[in-house]
C-alpha positions as CSV (number, residue, x, y, z in Angstrom):
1,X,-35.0,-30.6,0.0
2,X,-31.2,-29.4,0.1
3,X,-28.5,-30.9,2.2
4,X,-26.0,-28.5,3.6
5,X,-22.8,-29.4,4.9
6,X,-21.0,-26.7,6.5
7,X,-17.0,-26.2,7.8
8,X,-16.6,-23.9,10.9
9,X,-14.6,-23.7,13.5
10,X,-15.2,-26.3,16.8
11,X,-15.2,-22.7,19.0
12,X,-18.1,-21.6,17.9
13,X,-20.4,-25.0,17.4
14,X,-22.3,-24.8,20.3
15,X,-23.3,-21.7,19.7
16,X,-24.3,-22.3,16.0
17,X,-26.2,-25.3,17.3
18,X,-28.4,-23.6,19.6
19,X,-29.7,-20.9,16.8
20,X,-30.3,-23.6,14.6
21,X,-32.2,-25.0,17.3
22,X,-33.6,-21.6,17.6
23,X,-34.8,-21.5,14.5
24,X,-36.1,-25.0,14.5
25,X,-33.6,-27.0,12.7
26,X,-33.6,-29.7,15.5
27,X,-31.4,-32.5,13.3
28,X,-28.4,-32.7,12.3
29,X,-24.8,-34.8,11.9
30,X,-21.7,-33.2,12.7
31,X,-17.8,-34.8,12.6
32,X,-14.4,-33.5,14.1
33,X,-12.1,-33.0,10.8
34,X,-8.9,-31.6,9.9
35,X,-8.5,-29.9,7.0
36,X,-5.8,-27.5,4.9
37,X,-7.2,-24.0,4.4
38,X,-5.7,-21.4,2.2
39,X,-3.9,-19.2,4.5
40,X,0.4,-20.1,3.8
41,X,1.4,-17.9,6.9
42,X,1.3,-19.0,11.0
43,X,0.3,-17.2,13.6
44,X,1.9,-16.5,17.2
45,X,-0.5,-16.6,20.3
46,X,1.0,-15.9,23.9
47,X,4.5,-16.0,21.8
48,X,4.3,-19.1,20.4
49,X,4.2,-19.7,17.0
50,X,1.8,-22.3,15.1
51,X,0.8,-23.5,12.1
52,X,-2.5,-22.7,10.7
53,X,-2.1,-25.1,7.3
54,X,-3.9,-28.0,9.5
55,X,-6.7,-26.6,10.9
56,X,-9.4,-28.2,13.6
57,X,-12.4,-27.7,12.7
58,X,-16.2,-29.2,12.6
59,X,-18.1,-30.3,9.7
60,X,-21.6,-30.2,9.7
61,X,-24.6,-32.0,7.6
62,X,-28.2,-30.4,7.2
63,X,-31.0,-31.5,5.6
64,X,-34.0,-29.2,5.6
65,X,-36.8,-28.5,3.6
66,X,-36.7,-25.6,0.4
67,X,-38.4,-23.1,3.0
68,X,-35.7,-23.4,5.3
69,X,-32.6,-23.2,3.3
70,X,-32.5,-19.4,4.0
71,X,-33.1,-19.1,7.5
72,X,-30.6,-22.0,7.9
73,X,-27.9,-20.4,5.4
74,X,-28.2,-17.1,6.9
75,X,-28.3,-18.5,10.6
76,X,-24.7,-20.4,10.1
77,X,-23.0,-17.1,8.2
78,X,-24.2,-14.9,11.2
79,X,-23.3,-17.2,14.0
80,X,-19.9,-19.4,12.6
81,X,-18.7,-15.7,11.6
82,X,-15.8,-14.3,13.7
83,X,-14.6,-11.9,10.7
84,X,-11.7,-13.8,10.4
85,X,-9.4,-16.0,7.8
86,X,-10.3,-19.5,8.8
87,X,-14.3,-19.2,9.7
88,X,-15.1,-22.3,7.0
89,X,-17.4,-22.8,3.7
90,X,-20.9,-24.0,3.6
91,X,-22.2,-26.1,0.3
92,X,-25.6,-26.8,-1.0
93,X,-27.0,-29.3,-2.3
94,X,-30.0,-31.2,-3.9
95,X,-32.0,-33.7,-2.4
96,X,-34.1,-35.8,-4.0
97,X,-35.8,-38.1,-1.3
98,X,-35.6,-38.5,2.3
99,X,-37.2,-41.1,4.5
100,X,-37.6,-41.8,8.1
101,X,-36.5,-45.9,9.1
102,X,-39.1,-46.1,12.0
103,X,-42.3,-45.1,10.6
104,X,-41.8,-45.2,6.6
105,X,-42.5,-41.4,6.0
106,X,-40.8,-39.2,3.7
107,X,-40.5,-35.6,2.1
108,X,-40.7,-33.2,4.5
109,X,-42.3,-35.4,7.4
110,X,-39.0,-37.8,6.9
111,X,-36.7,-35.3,8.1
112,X,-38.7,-33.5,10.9
């Protein structure tokens, strides 16, 4: 099993949401967050000029079976992907066990 946690911008979470969905990734945790990207300039929208050093954005955790880890990778590049500086990181990781509170299961049936 791998957990991915993923960065993107709060713009385009509903639509990553409903190809994960799509693709039958039906759980997962997500947070508002702030973070400091590497872009040093601002930007000016309608003529006013802000900051981009703090940046809004939405932070997402995944866990999903091995099969699923590249279907789910390639599903958050293509969707969370407006071309531009900003669009966020995804990170992989291992996980060793997973359990579901209610009925005891774990492995694969613990997460789905």
């Amino acid at each position: 099993m791998k957990k991915v946690e993923a960065i993107i911008r709060k713009s385009k979470f509903d639509e990553v949401k409903k190809a994960l969905h799509a693709i039958e990734v039906n759980f997962l945790s997500y947070w508002d967050v702030t973070g400091v990207g590497n872009e040093k300039q601002g930007h000016v929208y309608r003529g006013i000029s802000y900051s981009t050093t703090d940046i809004q954005r939405r932070y997402l955790v995944i866990v999903v079976s091995d099969d699923f880890l590249e279907r789910t990778i390639e599903t958050l590049t293509k969707t969370a992907s407006t071309g531009n500086v900003g669009d966020g990181k995804i990170f992989v990781s291992e996980i060793t066990e997973a359990y579901r509170i209610r009925t005891g299961e774990s492995g694969h049936a613990g997460i789905n």
